[in-house]
Each structure stands twice: as structure tokens, then as C-alpha cells.
PDB file of N, CA, C and O in Angstrom, chain B, residues numbered from 101:
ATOM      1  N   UNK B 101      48.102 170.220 -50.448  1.00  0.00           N
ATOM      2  CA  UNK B 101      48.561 170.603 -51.776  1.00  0.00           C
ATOM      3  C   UNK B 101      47.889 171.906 -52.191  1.00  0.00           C
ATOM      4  O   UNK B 101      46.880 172.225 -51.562  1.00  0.00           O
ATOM      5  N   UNK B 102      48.217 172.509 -52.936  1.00  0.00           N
ATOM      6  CA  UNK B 102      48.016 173.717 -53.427  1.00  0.00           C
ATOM      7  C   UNK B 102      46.910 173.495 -54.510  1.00  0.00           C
ATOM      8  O   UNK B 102      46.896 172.417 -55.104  1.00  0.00           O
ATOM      9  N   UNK B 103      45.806 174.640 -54.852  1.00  0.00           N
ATOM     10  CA  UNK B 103      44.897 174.369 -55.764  1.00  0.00           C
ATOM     11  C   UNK B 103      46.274 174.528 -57.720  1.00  0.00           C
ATOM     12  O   UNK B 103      45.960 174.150 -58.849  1.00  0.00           O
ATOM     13  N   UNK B 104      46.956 174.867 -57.496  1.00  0.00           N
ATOM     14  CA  UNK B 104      48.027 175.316 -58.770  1.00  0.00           C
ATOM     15  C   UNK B 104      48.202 173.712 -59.046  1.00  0.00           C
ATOM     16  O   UNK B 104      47.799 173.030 -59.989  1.00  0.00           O
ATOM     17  N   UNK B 105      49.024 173.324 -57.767  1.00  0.00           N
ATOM     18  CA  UNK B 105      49.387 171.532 -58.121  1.00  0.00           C
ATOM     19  C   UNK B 105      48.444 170.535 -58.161  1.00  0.00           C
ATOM     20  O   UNK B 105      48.697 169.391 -58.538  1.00  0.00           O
ATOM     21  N   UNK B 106      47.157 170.991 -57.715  1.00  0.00           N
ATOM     22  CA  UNK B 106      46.267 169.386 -58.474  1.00  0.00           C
ATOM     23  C   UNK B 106      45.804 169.930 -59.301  1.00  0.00           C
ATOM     24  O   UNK B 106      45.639 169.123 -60.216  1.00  0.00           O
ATOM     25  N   UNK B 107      45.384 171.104 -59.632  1.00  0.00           N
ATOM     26  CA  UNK B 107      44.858 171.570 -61.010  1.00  0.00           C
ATOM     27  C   UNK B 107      46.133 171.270 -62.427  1.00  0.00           C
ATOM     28  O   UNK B 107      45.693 171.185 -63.573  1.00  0.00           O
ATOM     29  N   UNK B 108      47.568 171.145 -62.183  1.00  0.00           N
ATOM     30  CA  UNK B 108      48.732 170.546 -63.132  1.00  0.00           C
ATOM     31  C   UNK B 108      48.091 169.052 -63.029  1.00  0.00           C
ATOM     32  O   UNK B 108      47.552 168.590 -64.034  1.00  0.00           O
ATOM     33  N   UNK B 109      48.137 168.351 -61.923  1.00  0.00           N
ATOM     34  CA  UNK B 109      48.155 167.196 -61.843  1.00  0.00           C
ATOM     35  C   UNK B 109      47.034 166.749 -62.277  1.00  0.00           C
ATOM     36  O   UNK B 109      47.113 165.542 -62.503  1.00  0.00           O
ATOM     37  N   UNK B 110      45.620 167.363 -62.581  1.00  0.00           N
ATOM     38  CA  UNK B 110      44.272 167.039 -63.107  1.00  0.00           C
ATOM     39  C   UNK B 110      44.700 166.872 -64.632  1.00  0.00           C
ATOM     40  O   UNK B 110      44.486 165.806 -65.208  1.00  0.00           O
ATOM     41  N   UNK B 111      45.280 167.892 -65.240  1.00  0.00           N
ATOM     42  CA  UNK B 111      45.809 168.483 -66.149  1.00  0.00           C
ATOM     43  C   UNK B 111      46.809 167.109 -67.129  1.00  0.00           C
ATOM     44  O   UNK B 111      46.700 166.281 -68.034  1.00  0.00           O
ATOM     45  N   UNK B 112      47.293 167.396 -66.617  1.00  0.00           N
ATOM     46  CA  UNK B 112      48.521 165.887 -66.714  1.00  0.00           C
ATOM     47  C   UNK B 112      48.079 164.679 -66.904  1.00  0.00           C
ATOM     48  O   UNK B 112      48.519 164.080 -67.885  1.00  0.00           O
ATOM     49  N   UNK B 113      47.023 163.953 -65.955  1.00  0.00           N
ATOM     50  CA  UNK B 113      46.209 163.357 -66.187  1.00  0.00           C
ATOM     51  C   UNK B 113      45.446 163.094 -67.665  1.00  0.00           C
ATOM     52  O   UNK B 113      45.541 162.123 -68.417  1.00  0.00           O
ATOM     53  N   UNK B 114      44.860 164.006 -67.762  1.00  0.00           N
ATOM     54  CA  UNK B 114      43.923 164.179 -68.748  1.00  0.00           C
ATOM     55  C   UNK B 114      44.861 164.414 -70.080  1.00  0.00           C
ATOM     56  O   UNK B 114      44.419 164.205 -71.210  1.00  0.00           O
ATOM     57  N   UNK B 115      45.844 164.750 -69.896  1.00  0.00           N
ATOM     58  CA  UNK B 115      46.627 165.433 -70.919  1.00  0.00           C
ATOM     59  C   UNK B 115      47.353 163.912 -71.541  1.00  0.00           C
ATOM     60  O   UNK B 115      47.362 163.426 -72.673  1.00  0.00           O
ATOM     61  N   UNK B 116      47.842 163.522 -70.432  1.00  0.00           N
ATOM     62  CA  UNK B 116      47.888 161.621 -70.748  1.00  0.00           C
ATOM     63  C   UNK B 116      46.949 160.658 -71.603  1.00  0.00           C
ATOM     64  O   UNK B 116      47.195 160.083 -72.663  1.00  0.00           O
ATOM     65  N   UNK B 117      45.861 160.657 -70.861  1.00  0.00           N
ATOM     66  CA  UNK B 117      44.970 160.055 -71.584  1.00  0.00           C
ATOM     67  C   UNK B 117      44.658 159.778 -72.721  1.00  0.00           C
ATOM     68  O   UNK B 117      44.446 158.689 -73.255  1.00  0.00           O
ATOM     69  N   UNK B 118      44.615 161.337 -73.294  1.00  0.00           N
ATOM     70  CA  UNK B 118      44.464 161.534 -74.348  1.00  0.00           C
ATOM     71  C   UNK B 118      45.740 161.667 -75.280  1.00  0.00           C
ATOM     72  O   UNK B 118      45.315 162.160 -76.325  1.00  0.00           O
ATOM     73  N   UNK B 119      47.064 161.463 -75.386  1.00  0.00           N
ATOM     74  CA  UNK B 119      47.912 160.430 -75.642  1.00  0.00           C
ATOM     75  C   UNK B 119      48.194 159.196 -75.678  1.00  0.00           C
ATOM     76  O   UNK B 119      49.035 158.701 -76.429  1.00  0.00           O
ATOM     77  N   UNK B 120      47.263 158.377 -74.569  1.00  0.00           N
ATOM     78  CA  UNK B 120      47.296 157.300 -74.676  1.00  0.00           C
ATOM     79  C   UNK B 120      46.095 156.836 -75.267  1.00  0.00           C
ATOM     80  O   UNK B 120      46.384 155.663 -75.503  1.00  0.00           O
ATOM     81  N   UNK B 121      45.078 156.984 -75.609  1.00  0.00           N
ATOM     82  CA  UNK B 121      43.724 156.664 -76.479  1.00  0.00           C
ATOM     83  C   UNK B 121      43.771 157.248 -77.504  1.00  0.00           C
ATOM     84  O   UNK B 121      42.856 157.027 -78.298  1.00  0.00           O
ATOM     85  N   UNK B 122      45.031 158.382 -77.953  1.00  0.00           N
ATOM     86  CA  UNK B 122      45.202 158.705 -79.489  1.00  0.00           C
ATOM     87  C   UNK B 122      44.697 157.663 -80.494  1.00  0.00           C
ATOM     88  O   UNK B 122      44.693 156.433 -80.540  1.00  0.00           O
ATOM     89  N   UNK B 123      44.116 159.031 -81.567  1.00  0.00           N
ATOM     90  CA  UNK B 123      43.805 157.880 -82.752  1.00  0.00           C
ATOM     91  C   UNK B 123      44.690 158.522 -84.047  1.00  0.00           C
ATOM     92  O   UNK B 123      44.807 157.894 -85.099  1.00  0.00           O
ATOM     93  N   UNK B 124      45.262 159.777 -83.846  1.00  0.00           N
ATOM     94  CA  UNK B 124      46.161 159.997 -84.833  1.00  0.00           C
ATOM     95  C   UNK B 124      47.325 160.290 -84.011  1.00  0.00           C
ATOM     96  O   UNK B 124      47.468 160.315 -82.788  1.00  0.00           O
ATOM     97  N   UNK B 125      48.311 160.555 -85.208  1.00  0.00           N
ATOM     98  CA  UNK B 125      49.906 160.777 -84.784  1.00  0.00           C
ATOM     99  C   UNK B 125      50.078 162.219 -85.048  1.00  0.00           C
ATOM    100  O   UNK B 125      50.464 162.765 -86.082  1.00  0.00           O
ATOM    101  N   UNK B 126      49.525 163.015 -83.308  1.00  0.00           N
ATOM    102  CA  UNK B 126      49.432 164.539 -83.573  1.00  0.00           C
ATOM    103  C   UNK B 126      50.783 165.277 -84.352  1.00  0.00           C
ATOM    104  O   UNK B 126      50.501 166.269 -85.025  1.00  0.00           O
ATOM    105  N   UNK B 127      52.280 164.849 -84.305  1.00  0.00           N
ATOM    106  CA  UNK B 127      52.991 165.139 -85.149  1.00  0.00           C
ATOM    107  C   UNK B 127      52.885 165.194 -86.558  1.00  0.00           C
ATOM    108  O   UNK B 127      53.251 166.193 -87.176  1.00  0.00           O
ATOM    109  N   UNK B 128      52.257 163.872 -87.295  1.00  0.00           N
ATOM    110  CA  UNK B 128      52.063 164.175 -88.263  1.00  0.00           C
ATOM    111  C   UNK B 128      50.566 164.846 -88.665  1.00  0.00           C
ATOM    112  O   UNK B 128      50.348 165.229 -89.815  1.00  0.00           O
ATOM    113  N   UNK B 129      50.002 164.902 -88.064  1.00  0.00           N
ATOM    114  CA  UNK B 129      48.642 165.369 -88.133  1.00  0.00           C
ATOM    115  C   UNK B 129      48.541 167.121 -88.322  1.00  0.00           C
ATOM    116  O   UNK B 129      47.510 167.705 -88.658  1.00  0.00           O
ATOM    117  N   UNK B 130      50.022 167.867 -87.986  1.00  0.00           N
ATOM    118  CA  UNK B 130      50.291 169.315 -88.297  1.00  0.00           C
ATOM    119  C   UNK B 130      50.973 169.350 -89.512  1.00  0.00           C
ATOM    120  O   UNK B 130      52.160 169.153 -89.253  1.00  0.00           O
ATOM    121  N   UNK B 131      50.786 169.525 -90.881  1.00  0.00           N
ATOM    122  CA  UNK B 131      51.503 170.054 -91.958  1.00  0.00           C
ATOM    123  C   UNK B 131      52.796 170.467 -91.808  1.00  0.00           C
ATOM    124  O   UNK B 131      52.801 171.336 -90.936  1.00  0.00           O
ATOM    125  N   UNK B 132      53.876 170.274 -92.224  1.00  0.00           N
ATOM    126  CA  UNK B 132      54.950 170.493 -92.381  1.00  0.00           C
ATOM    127  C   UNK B 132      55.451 171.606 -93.135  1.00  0.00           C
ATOM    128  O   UNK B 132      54.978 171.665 -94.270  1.00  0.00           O
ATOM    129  N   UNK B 133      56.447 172.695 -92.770  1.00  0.00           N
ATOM    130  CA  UNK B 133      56.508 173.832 -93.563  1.00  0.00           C
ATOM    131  C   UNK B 133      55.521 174.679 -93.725  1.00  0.00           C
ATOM    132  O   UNK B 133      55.686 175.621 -94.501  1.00  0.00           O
ATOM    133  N   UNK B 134      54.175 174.507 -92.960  1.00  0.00           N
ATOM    134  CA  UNK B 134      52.850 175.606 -92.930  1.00  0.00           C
ATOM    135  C   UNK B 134      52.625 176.712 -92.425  1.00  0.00           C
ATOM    136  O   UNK B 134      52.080 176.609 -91.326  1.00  0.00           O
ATOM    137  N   UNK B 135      52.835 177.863 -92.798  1.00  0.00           N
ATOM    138  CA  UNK B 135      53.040 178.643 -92.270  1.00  0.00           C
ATOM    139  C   UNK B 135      51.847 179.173 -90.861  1.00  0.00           C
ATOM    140  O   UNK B 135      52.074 179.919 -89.908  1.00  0.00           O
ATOM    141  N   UNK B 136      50.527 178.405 -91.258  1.00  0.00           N
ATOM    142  CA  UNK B 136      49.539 178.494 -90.413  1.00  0.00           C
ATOM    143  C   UNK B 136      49.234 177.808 -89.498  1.00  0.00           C
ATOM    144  O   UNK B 136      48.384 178.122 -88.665  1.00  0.00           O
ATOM    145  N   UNK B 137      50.271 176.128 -89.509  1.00  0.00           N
ATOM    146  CA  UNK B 137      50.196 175.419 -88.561  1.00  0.00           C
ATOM    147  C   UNK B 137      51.975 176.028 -87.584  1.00  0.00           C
ATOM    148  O   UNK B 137      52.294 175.376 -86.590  1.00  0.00           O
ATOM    149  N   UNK B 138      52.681 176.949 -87.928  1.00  0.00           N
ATOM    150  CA  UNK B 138      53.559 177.225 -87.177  1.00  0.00           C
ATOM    151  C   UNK B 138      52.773 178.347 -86.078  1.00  0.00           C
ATOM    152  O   UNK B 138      52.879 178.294 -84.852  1.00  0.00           O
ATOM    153  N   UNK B 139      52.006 179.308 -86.815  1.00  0.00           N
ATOM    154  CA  UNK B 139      51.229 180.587 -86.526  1.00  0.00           C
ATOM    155  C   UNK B 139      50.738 179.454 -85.194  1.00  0.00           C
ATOM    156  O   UNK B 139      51.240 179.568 -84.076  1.00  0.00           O
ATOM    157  N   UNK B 140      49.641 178.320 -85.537  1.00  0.00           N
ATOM    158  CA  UNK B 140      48.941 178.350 -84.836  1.00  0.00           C
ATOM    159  C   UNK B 140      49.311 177.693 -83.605  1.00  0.00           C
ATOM    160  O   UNK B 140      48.709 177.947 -82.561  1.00  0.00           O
ATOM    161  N   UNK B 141      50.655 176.522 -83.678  1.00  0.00           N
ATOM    162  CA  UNK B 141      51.397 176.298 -82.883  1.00  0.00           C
ATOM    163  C   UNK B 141      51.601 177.248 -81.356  1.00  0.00           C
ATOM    164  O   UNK B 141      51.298 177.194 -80.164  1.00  0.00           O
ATOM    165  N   UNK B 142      52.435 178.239 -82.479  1.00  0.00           N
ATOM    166  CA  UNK B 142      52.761 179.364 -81.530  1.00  0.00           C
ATOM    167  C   UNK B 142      51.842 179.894 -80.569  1.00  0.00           C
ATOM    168  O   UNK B 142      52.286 180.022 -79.428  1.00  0.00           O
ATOM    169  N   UNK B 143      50.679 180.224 -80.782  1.00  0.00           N
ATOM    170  CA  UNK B 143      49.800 180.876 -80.359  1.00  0.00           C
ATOM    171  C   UNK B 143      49.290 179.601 -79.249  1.00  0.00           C
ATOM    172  O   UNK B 143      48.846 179.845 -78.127  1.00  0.00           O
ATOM    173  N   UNK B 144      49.452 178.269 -79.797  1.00  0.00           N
ATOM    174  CA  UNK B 144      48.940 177.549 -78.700  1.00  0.00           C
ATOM    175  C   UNK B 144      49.767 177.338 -77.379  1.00  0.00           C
ATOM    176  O   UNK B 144      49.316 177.332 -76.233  1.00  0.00           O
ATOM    177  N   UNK B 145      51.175 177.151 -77.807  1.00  0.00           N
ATOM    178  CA  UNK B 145      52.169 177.781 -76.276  1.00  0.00           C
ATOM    179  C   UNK B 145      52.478 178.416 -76.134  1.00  0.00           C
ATOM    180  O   UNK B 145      53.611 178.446 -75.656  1.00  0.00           O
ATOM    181  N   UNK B 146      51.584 179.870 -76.484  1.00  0.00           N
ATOM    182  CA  UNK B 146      51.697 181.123 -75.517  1.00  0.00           C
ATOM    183  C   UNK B 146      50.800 181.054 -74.693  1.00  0.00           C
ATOM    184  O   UNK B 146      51.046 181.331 -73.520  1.00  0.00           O
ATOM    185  N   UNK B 147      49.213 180.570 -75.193  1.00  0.00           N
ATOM    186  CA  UNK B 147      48.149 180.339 -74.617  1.00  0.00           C
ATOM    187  C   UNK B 147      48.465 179.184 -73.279  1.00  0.00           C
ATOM    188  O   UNK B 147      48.022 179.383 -72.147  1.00  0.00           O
ATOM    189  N   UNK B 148      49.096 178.270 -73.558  1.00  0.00           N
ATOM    190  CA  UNK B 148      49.218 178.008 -72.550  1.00  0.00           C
ATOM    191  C   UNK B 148      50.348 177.824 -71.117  1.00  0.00           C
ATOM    192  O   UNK B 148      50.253 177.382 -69.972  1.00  0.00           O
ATOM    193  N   UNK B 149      51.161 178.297 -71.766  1.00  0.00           N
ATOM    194  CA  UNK B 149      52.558 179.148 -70.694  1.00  0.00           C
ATOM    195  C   UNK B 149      51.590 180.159 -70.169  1.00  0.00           C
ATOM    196  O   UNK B 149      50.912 179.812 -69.202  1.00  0.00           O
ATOM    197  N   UNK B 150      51.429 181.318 -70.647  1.00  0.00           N
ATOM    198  CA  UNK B 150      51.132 182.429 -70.669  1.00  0.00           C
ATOM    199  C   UNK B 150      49.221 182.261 -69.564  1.00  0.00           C
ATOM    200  O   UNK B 150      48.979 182.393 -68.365  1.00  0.00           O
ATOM    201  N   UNK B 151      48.393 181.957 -70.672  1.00  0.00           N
ATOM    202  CA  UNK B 151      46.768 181.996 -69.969  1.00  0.00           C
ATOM    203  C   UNK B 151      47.029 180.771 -68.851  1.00  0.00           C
ATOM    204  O   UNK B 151      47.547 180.748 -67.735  1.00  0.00           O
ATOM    205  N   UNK B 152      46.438 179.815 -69.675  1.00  0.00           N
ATOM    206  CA  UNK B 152      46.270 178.635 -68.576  1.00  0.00           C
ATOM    207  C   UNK B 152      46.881 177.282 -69.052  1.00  0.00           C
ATOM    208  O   UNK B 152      46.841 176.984 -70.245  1.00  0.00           O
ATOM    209  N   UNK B 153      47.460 176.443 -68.098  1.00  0.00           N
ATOM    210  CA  UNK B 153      47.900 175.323 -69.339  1.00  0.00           C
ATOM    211  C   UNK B 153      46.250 174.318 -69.458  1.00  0.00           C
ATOM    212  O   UNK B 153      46.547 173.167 -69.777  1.00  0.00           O
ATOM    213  N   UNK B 154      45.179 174.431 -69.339  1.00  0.00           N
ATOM    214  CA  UNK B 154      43.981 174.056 -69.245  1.00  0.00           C
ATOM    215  C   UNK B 154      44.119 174.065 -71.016  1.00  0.00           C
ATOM    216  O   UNK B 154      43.726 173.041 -71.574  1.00  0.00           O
ATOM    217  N   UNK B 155      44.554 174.967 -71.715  1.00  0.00           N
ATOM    218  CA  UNK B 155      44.903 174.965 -73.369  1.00  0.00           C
ATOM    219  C   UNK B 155      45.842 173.948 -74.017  1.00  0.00           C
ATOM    220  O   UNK B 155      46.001 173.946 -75.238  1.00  0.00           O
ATOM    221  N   UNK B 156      46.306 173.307 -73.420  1.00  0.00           N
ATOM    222  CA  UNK B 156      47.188 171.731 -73.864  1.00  0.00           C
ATOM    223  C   UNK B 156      45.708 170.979 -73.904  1.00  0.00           C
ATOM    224  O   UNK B 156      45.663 170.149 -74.812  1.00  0.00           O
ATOM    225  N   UNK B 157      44.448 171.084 -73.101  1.00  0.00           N
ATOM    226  CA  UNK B 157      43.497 169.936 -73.161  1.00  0.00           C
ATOM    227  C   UNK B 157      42.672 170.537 -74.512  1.00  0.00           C
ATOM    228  O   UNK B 157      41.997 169.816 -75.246  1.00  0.00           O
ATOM    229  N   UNK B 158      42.856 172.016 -74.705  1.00  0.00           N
ATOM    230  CA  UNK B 158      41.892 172.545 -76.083  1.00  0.00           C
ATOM    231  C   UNK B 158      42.529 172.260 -76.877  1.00  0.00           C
ATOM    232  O   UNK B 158      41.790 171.835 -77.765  1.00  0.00           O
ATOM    233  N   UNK B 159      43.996 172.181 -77.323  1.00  0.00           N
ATOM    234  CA  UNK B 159      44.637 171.932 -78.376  1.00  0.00           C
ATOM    235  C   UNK B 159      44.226 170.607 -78.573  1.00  0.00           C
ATOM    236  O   UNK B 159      43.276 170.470 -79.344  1.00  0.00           O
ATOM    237  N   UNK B 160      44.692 169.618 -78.082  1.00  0.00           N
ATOM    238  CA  UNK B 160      44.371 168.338 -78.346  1.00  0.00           C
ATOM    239  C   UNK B 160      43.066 167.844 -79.114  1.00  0.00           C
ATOM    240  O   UNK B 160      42.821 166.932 -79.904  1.00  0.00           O
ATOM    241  N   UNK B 161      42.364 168.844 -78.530  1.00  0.00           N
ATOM    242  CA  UNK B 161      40.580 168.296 -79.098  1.00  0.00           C
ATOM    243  C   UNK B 161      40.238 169.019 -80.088  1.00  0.00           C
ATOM    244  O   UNK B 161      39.064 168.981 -80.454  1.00  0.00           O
ATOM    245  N   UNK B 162      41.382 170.027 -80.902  1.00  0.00           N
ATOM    246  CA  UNK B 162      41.017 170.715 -82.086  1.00  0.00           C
ATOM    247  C   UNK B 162      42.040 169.971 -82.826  1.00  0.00           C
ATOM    248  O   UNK B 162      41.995 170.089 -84.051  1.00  0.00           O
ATOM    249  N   UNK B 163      43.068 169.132 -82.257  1.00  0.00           N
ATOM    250  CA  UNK B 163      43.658 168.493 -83.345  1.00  0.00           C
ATOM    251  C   UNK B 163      43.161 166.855 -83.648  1.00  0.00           C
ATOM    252  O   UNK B 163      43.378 166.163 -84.642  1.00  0.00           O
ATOM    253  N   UNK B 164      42.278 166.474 -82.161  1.00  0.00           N
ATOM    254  CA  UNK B 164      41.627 165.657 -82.949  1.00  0.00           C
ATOM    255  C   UNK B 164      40.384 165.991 -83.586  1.00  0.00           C
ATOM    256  O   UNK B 164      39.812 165.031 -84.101  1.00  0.00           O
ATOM    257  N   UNK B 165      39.814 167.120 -83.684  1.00  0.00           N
ATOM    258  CA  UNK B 165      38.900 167.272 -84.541  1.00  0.00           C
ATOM    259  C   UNK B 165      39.158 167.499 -86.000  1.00  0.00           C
ATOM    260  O   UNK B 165      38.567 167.069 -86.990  1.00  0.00           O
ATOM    261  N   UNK B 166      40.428 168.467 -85.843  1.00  0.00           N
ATOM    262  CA  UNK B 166      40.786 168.921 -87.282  1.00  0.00           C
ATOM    263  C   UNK B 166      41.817 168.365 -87.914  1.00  0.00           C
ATOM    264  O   UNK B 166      41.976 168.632 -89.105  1.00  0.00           O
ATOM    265  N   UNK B 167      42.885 167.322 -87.117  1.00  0.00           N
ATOM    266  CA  UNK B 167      43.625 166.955 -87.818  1.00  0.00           C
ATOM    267  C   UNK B 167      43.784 166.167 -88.870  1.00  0.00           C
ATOM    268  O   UNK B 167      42.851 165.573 -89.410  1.00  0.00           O
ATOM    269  N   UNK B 168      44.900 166.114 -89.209  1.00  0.00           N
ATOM    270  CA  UNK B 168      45.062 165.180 -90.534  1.00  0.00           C
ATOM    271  C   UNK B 168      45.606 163.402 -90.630  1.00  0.00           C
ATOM    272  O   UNK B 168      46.760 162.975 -90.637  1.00  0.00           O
ATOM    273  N   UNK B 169      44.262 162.609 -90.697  1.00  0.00           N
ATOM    274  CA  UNK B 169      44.113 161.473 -90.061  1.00  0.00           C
ATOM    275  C   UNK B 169      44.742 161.098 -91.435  1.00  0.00           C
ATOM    276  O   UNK B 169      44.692 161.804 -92.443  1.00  0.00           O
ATOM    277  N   UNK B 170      45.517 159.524 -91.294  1.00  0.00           N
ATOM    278  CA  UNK B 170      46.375 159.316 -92.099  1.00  0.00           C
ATOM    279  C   UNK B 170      46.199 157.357 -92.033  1.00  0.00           C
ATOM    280  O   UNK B 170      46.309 156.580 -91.084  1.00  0.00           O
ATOM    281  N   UNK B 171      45.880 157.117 -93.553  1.00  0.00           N
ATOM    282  CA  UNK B 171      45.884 155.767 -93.407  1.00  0.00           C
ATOM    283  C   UNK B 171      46.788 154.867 -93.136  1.00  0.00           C
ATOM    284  O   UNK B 171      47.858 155.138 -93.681  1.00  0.00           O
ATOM    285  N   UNK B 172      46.801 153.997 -92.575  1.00  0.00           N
ATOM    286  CA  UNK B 172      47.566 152.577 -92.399  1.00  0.00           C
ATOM    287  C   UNK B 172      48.674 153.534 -91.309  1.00  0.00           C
ATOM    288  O   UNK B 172      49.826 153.826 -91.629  1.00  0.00           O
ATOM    289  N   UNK B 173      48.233 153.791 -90.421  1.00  0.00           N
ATOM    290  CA  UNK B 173      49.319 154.404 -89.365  1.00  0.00           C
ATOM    291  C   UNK B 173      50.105 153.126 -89.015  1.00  0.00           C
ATOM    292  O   UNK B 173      49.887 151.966 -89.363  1.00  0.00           O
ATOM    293  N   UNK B 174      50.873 153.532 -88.400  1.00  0.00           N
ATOM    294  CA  UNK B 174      51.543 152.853 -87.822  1.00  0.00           C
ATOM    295  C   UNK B 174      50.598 152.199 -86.011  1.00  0.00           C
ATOM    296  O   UNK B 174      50.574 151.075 -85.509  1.00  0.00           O
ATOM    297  N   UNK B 175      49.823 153.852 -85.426  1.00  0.00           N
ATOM    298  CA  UNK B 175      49.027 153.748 -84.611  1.00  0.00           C
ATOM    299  C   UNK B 175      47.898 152.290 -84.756  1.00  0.00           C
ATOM    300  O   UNK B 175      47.542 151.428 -83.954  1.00  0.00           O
ATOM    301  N   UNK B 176      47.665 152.503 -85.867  1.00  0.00           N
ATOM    302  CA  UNK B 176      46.359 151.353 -86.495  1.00  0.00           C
ATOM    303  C   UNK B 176      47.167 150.000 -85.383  1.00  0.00           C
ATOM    304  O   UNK B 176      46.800 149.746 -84.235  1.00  0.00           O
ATOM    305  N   UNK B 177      48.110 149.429 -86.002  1.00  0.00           N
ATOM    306  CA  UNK B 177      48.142 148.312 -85.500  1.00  0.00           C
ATOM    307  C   UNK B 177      48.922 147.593 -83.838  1.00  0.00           C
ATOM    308  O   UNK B 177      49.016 146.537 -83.212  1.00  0.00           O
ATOM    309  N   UNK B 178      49.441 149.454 -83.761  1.00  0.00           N
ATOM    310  CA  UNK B 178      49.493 148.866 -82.123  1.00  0.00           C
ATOM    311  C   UNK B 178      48.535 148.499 -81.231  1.00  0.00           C
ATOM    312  O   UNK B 178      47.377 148.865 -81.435  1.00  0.00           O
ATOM    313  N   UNK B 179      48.838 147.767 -80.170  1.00  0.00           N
ATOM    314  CA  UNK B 179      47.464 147.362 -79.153  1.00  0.00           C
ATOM    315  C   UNK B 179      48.431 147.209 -77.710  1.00  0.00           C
ATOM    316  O   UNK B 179      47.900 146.915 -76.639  1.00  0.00           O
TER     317      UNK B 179
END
């Protein structure tokens, strides 16, 4: 295999995970109509089309750091 395809497939992995151990609902966790969560959107899939997709694993960990956690999710009571 190519270092390109296990570095996707490391990627993917990890990129999973952390979809599946979510603790918010990264959709709603971006403001709606914001002009700074579109800005910053953007900038995050250029960063990672464009640089490296290694930036799908930074996004994730600035939206669970910064996002907007929301009571009585729906998340809460799945198992």
C-alpha cells in the first residue's frame, strides 16, 4: 500500500471514532446563518482538500472544544 492510502485509512479511522464517541451534535454545535462559522467552515475544507486532510482530525477537536454543547440532546440518551 502506498504511504497516501494508510495515512487516509489512519485518518478515517480516527475520523470515525471520533463520531462515534461524540458528545455533541457537530451540526448543531455550528451557528446557523453565522457569518463566521460559514468563514470558518470554508477555510476548514480548503485546509483540508487543499493542505492535508490530517485537518478533518483538527477540526473536530476545535469543535469539541469550542462548540456549542446543547442540553437534553437527543445524543444524551442514545447508548
Amino acid at each position: 500500500m502506498k504511504t497516501n492510502t494508510i495515512e487516509i485509512l489512519i485518518i478515517s479511522l480516527i475520523t470515525s471514532l471520533f463520531i462515534y464517541f461524540r458528545t455533541i451534535d457537530y451540526y448543531k454545535s455550528i451557528p446557523r446563518k453565522n457569518i463566521y462559522s460559514v468563514i470558518g467552515v470554508g477555510i476548514w475544507i480548503y485546509l483540508v482538500i487543499k493542505i492535508s486532510p490530517w485537518f478533518i482530525i483538527v477540526g473536530l477537536v476545535i469543535l469539541n472544544i469550542f462548540g456549542v454543547k446543547h442540553e437534553n440532546s437527543y445524543l444524551e440518551y442514545d447508548n
